[in-house]
N, CA and C of each residue as an Amber inpcrd file, in Angstrom:
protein
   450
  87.5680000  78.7330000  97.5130000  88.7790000  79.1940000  98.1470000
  88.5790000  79.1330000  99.6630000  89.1700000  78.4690000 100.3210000
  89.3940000  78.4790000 101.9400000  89.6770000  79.9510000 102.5980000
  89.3710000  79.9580000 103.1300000  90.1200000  81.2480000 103.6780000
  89.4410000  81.7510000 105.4290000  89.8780000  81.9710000 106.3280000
  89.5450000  82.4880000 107.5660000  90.4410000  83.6860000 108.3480000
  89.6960000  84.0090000 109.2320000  90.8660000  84.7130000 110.0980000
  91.0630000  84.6450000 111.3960000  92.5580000  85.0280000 111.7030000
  92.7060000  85.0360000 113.1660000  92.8510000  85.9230000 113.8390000
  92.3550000  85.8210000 115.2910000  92.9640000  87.3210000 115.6110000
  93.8060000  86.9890000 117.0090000  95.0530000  87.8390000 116.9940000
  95.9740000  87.6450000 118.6620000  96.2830000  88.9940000 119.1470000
  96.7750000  88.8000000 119.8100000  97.3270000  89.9190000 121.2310000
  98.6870000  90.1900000 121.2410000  99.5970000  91.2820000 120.4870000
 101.0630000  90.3940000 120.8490000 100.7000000  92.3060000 121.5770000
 102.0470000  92.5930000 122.4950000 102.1020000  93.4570000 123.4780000
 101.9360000  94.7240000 123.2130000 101.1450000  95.3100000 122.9350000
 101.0480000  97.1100000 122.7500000  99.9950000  96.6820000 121.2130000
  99.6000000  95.4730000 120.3890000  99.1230000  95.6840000 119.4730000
  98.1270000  94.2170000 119.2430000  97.1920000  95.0750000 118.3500000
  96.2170000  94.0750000 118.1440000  96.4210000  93.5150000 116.8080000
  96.6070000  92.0370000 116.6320000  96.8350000  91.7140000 115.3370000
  96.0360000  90.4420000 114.6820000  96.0580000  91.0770000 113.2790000
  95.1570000  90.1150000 112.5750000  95.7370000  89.4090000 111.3320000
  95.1920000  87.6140000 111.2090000  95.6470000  87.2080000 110.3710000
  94.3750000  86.5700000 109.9020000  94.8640000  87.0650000 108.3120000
  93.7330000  86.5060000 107.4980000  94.6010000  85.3470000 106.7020000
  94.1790000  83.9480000 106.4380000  94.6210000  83.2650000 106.0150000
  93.6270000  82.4350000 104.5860000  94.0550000  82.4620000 103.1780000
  93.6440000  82.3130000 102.1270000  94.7960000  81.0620000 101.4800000
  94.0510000  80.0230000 101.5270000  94.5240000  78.5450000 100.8540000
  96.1920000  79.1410000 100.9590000  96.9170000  79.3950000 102.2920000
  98.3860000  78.9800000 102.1700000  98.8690000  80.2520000 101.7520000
  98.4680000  81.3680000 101.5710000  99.0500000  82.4770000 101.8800000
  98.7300000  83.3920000 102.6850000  99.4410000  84.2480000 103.9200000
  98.9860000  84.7400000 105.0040000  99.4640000  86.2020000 104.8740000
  98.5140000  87.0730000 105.8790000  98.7960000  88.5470000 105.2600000
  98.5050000  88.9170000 107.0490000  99.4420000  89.3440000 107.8280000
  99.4260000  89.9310000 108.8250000  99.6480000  91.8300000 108.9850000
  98.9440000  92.1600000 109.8500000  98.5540000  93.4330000 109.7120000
  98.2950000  93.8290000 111.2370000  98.3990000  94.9110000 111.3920000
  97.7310000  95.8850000 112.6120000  96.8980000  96.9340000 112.3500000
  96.3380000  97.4210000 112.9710000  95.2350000  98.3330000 112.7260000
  96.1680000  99.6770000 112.2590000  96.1070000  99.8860000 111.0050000
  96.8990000 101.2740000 110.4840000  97.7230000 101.0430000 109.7760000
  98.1570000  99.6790000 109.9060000  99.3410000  99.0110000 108.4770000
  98.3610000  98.2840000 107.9780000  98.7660000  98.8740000 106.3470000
  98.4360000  98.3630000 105.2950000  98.6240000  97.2070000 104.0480000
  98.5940000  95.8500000 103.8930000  99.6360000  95.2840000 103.2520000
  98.4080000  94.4140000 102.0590000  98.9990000  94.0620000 101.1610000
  97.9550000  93.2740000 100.0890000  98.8430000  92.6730000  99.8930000
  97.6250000  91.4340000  99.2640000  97.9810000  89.9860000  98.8730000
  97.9000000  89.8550000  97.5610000  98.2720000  89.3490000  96.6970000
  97.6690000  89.2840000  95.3590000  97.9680000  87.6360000  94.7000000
  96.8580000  87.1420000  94.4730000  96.2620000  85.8020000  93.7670000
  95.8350000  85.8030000  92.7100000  96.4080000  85.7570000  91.5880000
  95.2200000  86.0080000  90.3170000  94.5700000  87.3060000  89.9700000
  93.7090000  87.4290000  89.9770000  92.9810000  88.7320000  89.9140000
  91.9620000  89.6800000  90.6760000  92.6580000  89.0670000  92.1180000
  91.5970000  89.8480000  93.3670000  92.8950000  89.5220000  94.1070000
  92.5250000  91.2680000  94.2770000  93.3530000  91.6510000  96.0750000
  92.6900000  91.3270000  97.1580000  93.4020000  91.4460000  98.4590000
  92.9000000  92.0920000  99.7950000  93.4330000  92.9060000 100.3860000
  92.7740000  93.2950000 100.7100000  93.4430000  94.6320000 101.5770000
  92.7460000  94.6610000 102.5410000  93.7010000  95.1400000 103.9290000
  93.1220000  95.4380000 105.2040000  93.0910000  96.7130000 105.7440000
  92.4440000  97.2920000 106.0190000  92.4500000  98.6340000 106.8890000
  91.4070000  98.6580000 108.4820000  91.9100000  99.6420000 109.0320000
  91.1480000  99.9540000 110.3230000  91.0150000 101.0720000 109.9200000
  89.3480000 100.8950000 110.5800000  88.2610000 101.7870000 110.5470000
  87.2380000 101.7520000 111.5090000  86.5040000 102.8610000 111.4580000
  85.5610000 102.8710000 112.5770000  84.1350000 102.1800000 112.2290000
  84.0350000 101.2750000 113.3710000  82.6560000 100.8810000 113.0440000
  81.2890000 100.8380000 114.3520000  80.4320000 101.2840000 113.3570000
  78.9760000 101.0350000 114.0380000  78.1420000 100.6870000 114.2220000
  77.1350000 100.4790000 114.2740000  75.6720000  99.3920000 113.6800000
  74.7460000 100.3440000 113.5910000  74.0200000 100.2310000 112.2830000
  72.6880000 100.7970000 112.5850000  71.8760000  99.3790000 112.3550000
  70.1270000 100.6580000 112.0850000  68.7010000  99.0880000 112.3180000
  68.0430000 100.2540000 110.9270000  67.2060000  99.0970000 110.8720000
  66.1780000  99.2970000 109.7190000  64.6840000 100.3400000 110.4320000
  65.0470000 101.4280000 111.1390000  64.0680000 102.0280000 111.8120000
  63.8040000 103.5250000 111.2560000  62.5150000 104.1830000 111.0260000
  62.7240000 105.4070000 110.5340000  63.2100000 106.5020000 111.2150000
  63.5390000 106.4910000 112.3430000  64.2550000 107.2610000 112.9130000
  65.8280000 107.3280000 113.0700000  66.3450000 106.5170000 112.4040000
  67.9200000 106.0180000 111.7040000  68.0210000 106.8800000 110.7480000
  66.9580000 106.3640000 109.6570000  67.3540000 106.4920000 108.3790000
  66.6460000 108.1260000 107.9060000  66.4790000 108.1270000 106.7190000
  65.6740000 109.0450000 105.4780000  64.9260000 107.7830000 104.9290000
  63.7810000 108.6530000 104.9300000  62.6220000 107.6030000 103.5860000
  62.1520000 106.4720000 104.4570000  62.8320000 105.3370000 103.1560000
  62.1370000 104.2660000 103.5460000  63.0260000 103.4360000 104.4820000
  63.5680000 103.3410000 105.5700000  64.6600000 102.6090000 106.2340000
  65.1440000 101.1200000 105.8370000  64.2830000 100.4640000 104.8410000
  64.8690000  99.4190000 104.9710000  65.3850000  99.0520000 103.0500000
  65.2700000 100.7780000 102.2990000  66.1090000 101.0470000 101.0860000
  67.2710000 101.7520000 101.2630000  67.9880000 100.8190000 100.7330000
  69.7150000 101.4420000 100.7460000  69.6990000 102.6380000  99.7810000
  71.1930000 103.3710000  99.7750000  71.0260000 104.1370000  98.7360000
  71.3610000 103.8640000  97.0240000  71.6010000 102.4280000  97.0740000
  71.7720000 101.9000000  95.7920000  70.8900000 100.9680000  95.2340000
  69.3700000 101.2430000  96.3570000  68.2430000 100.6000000  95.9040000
  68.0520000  99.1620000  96.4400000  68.9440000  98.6270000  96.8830000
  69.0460000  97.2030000  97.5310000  67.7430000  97.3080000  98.6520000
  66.8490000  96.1200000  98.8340000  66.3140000  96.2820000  99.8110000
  66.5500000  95.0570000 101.1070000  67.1210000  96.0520000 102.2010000
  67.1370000  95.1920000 103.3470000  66.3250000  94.4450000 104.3120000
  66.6140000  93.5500000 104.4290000  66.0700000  91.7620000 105.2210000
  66.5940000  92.1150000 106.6130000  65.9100000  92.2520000 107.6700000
  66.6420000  91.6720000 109.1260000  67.6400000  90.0350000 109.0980000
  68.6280000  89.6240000 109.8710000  69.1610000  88.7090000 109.0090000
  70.3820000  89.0750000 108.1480000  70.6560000  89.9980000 107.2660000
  70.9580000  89.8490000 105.9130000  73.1400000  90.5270000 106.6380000
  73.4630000  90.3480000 106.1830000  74.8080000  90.4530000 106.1080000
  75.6070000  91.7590000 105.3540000  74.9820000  92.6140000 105.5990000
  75.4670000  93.9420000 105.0530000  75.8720000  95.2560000 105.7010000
  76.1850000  96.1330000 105.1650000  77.1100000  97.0340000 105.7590000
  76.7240000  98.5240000 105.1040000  76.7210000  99.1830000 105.9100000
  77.1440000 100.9300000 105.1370000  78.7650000 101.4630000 105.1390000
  79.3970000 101.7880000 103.8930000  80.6480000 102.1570000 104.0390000
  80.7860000 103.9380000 103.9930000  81.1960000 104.4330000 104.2750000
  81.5450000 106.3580000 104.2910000  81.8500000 106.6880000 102.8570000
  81.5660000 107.2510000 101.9250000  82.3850000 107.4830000 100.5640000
  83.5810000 107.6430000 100.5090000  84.4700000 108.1740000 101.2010000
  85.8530000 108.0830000 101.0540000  86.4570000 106.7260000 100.8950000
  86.1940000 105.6950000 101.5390000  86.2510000 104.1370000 101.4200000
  85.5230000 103.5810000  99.9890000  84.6310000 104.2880000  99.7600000
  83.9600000 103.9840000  98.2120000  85.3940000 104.2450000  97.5930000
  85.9960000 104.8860000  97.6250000  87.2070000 105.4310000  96.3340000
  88.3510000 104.2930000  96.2180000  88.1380000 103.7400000  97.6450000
  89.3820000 102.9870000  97.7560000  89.1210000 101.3720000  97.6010000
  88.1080000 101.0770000  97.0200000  87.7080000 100.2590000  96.2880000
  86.2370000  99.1660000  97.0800000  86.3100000  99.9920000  97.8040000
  84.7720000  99.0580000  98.9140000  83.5890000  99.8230000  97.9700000
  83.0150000  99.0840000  97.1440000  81.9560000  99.6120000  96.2930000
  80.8830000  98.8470000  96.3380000  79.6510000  98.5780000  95.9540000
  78.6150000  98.2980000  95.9810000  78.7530000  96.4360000  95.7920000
  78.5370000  95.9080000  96.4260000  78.2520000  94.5950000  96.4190000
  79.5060000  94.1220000  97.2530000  81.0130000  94.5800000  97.4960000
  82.6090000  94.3510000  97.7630000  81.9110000  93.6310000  98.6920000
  82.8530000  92.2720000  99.1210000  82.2840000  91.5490000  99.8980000
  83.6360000  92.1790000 101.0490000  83.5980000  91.6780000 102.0310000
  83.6620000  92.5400000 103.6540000  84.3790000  91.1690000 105.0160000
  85.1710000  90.8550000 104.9470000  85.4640000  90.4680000 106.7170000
  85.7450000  91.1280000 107.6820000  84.8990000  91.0210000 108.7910000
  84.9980000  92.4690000 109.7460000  85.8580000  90.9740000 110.8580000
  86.6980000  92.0980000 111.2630000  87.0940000  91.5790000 113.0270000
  85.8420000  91.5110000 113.7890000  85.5180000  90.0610000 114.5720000
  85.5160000  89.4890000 115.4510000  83.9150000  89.1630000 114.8210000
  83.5630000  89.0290000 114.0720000  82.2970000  88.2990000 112.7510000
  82.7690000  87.2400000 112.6870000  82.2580000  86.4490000 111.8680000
  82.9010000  84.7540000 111.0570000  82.3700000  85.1440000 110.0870000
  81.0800000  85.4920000 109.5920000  80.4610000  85.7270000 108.0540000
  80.9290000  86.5450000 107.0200000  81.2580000  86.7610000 106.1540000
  80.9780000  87.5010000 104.9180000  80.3270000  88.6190000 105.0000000
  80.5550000  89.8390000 104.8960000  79.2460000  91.0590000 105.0760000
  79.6690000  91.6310000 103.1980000  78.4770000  92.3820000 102.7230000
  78.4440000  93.2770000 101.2780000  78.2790000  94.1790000 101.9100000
  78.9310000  95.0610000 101.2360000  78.2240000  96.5810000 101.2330000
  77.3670000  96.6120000 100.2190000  76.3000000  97.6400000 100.6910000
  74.5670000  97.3950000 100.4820000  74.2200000  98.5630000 100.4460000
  74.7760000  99.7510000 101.4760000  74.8970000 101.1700000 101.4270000
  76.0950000 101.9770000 101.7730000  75.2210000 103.6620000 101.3240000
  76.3670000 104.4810000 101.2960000  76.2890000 105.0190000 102.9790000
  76.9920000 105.7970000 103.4650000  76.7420000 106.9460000 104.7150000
  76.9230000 107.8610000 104.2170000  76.2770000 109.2340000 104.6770000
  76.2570000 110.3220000 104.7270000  77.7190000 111.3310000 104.0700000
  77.6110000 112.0970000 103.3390000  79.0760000 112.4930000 103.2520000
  80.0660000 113.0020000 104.2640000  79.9950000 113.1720000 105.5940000
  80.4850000 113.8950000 106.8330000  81.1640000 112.7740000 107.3590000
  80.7620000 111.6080000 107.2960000  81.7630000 110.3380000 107.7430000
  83.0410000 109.9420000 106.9450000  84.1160000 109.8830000 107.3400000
  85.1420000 109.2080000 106.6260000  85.9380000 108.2650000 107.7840000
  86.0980000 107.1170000 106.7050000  87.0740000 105.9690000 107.3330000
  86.0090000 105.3920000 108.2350000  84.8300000 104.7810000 108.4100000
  83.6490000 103.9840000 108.7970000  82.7290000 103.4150000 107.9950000
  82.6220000 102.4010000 108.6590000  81.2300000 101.4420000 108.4490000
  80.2870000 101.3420000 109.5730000  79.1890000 100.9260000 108.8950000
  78.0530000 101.1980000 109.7840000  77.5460000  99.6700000 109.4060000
  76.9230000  98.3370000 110.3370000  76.9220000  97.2860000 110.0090000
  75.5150000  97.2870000 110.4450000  74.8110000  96.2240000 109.5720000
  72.9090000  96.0020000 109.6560000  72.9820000  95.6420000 110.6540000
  72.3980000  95.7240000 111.5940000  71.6530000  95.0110000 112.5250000
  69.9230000  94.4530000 112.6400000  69.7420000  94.8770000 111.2440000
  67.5900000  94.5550000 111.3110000  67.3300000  95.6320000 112.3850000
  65.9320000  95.1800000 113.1070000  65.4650000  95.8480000 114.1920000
  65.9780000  95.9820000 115.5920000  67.5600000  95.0790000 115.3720000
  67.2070000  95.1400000 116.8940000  68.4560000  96.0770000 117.4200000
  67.6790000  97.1310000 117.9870000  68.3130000  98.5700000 118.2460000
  69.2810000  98.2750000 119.8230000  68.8140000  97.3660000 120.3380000
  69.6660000  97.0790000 121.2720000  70.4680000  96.4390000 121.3520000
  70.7080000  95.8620000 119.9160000  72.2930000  94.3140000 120.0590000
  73.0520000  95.8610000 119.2820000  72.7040000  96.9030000 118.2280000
  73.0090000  97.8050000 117.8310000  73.8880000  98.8680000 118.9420000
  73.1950000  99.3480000 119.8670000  73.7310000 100.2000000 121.0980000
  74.9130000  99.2790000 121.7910000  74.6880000  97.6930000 121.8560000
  75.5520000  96.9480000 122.5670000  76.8510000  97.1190000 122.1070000
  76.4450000  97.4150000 120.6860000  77.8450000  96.7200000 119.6810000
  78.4770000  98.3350000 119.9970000  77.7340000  99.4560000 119.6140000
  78.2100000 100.8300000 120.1230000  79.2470000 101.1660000 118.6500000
  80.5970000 101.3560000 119.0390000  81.2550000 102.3650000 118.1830000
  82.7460000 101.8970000 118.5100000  83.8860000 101.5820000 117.4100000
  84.6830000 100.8810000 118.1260000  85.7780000 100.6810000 116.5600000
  86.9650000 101.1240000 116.7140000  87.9940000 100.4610000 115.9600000
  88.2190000  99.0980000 115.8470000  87.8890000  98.7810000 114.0240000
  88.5370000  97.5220000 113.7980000  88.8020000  96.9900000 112.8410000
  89.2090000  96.2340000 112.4150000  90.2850000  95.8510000 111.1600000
  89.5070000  95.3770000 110.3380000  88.7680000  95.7450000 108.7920000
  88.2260000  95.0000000 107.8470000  89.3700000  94.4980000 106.6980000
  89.0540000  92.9980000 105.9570000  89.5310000  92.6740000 104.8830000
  88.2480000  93.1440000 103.4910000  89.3610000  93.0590000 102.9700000
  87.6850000  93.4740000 101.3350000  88.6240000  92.9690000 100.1270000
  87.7840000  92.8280000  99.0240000  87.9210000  91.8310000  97.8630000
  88.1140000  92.9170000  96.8090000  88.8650000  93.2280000  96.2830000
  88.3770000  94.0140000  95.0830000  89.0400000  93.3060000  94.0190000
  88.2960000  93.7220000  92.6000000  89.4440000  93.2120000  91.4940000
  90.5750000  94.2030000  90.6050000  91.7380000  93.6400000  90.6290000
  92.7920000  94.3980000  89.7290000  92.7920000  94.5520000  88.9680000
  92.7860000  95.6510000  88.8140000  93.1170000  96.4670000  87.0520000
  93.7130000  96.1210000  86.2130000  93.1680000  95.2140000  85.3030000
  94.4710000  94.5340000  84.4650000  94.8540000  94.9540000  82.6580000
  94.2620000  96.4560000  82.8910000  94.6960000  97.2230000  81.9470000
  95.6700000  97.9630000  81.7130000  96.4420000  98.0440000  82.9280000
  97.6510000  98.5770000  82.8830000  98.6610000  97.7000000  82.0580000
Protein backbone atom coordinates (compact mmCIF):
# COMPACT_ATOMS: atom_id res chain seq x y z
CA UNK A 1 0.00 0.00 0.00
CA UNK A 2 1.49 3.49 -0.92
CA UNK A 3 0.86 5.82 1.40
CA UNK A 4 2.78 9.22 2.73
CA UNK A 5 2.19 12.41 4.32
CA UNK A 6 2.01 15.98 3.95
CA UNK A 7 2.25 18.65 5.98
CA UNK A 8 1.09 22.71 5.19
CA UNK A 9 0.48 25.96 6.82
CA UNK A 10 -2.94 27.34 5.96
CA UNK A 11 -3.50 30.65 8.43
CA UNK A 12 -4.09 30.17 12.23
CA UNK A 13 -3.60 26.19 11.60
CA UNK A 14 -1.33 23.47 11.13
CA UNK A 15 -2.43 20.86 8.73
CA UNK A 16 -1.85 17.41 7.85
CA UNK A 17 -2.40 15.18 4.97
CA UNK A 18 -1.95 11.68 5.02
CA UNK A 19 -2.39 10.20 1.68
CA UNK A 20 -3.11 6.18 1.17
CA UNK A 21 -3.28 4.79 -2.66
CA UNK A 22 -5.99 7.71 -3.62
CA UNK A 23 -7.75 8.35 -0.58
CA UNK A 24 -6.93 11.47 1.53
CA UNK A 25 -7.82 12.27 5.16
CA UNK A 26 -7.09 15.93 6.20
CA UNK A 27 -7.03 16.94 9.78
CA UNK A 28 -5.74 19.56 12.34
CA UNK A 29 -4.37 19.00 15.51
CA UNK A 30 -7.70 18.25 17.70
CA UNK A 31 -9.97 17.16 14.74
CA UNK A 32 -10.52 13.84 14.48
CA UNK A 33 -11.53 12.03 11.19
CA UNK A 34 -11.00 8.16 9.93
CA UNK A 35 -10.59 6.53 6.85
CA UNK A 36 -11.77 3.17 6.34
CA UNK A 37 -10.28 0.55 3.59
CA UNK A 38 -11.10 -2.92 4.18
CA UNK A 39 -10.28 -3.78 7.52
CA UNK A 40 -7.85 -1.15 9.02
CA UNK A 41 -8.58 2.32 10.06
CA UNK A 42 -6.60 5.48 10.60
CA UNK A 43 -6.99 7.73 12.77
CA UNK A 44 -5.27 10.93 13.61
CA UNK A 45 -4.90 12.68 16.82
CA UNK A 46 -2.61 15.37 18.49
CA UNK A 47 -0.68 14.62 21.22
CA UNK A 48 2.17 15.42 23.17
CA UNK A 49 5.41 14.22 22.32
CA UNK A 50 8.87 13.51 23.75
CA UNK A 51 11.94 11.47 23.38
CA UNK A 52 13.47 9.44 25.76
CA UNK A 53 17.17 7.17 25.57
CA UNK A 54 17.97 3.81 26.67
CA UNK A 55 19.86 5.20 29.95
CA UNK A 56 19.33 4.07 33.60
CA UNK A 57 18.62 7.16 34.77
CA UNK A 58 15.40 7.48 32.33
CA UNK A 59 14.16 4.38 33.00
CA UNK A 60 13.40 1.53 36.01
CA UNK A 61 15.48 -1.72 35.75
CA UNK A 62 16.89 -2.55 32.80
CA UNK A 63 16.57 0.64 30.34
CA UNK A 64 16.78 -0.93 27.29
CA UNK A 65 13.43 -3.54 28.41
CA UNK A 66 10.17 -2.20 27.51
CA UNK A 67 7.31 -2.93 29.59
CA UNK A 68 6.00 -5.59 27.26
CA UNK A 69 9.37 -7.26 27.29
CA UNK A 70 10.51 -6.06 23.81
CA UNK A 71 14.13 -5.40 23.89
CA UNK A 72 15.44 -2.11 22.55
CA UNK A 73 18.26 -1.51 19.70
CA UNK A 74 19.65 2.17 19.38
CA UNK A 75 18.42 2.66 15.72
CA UNK A 76 15.13 0.91 16.18
CA UNK A 77 11.85 2.87 15.39
CA UNK A 78 9.73 2.83 18.43
CA UNK A 79 7.76 4.70 20.74
CA UNK A 80 6.24 4.84 24.38
CA UNK A 81 2.45 5.61 24.30
CA UNK A 82 0.53 6.95 27.92
CA UNK A 83 -2.26 4.23 28.71
CA UNK A 84 -5.08 6.28 28.04
CA UNK A 85 -4.03 6.09 24.20
CA UNK A 86 -3.59 2.23 24.90
CA UNK A 87 -7.61 2.25 25.12
CA UNK A 88 -7.99 4.03 22.06
CA UNK A 89 -6.46 1.53 20.11
CA UNK A 90 -2.42 2.36 19.99
CA UNK A 91 -1.50 -1.09 21.53
CA UNK A 92 1.53 -3.05 21.48
CA UNK A 93 3.17 -3.47 18.14
CA UNK A 94 0.27 -0.42 16.36
CA UNK A 95 2.40 0.84 13.83
CA UNK A 96 2.72 4.93 14.24
CA UNK A 97 3.31 8.06 11.64
CA UNK A 98 4.50 10.88 13.65
CA UNK A 99 4.58 14.54 12.05
CA UNK A 100 7.67 15.63 10.63
CA UNK A 101 9.43 11.63 10.68
CA UNK A 102 9.22 9.79 7.16
CA UNK A 103 9.53 6.24 8.96
CA UNK A 104 7.09 4.00 10.46
CA UNK A 105 7.50 4.00 14.40
CA UNK A 106 5.70 0.68 16.79
CA UNK A 107 4.85 1.11 19.96
CA UNK A 108 7.27 -1.01 22.02
CA UNK A 109 6.28 0.62 25.43
CA UNK A 110 3.99 1.72 28.01
CA UNK A 111 4.53 5.33 30.15
CA UNK A 112 3.90 5.71 33.48
CA UNK A 113 0.20 6.02 34.54
CA UNK A 114 0.29 10.04 35.32
CA UNK A 115 0.75 10.78 31.53
CA UNK A 116 -2.22 11.08 29.30
CA UNK A 117 -2.49 11.99 25.58
CA UNK A 118 1.64 11.44 24.91
CA UNK A 119 4.26 9.64 23.39
CA UNK A 120 7.59 9.38 24.27
CA UNK A 121 9.83 8.41 21.00
CA UNK A 122 13.38 6.13 21.22
CA UNK A 123 16.07 7.94 20.71
CA UNK A 124 19.00 5.01 21.72
CA UNK A 125 21.72 6.85 23.66
CA UNK A 126 21.77 9.87 22.36
CA UNK A 127 20.43 12.14 25.17
CA UNK A 128 21.19 15.15 23.27
CA UNK A 129 19.30 14.75 19.76
CA UNK A 130 16.59 13.70 22.80
CA UNK A 131 16.79 17.31 24.76
CA UNK A 132 16.97 18.84 21.06
CA UNK A 133 13.79 17.26 20.06
CA UNK A 134 12.43 18.52 23.78
CA UNK A 135 8.53 18.40 24.16
CA UNK A 136 6.12 19.59 21.56
CA UNK A 137 2.49 19.05 20.02
CA UNK A 138 1.93 16.87 17.10
CA UNK A 139 -0.25 15.02 14.94
CA UNK A 140 0.16 11.05 14.90
CA UNK A 141 -1.60 8.60 12.29
CA UNK A 142 -1.98 4.80 13.72
CA UNK A 143 -3.30 1.56 12.13
CA UNK A 144 -5.66 -0.32 14.04
CA UNK A 145 -7.98 -3.16 12.94
CA UNK A 146 -11.95 -3.05 12.89
CA UNK A 147 -14.11 -4.91 14.73
CA UNK A 148 -15.85 -6.94 12.47
CA UNK A 149 -18.05 -8.60 14.93
CA UNK A 150 -20.47 -6.25 15.15
Amino acid sequence: MTQFLLFYITPGKFRFLLVLTGLFLVTACGERQKLQKNEVDWDTICVTATAYNSVHYQTEDNPRITAWGDTLRPGMNAIAVSRDLLKMGLDHDSQIKIEGFDSIFLVKDKMHYRWRNRIDIYMGQNVSKAREFGRKKINIAYIFQKDTTR
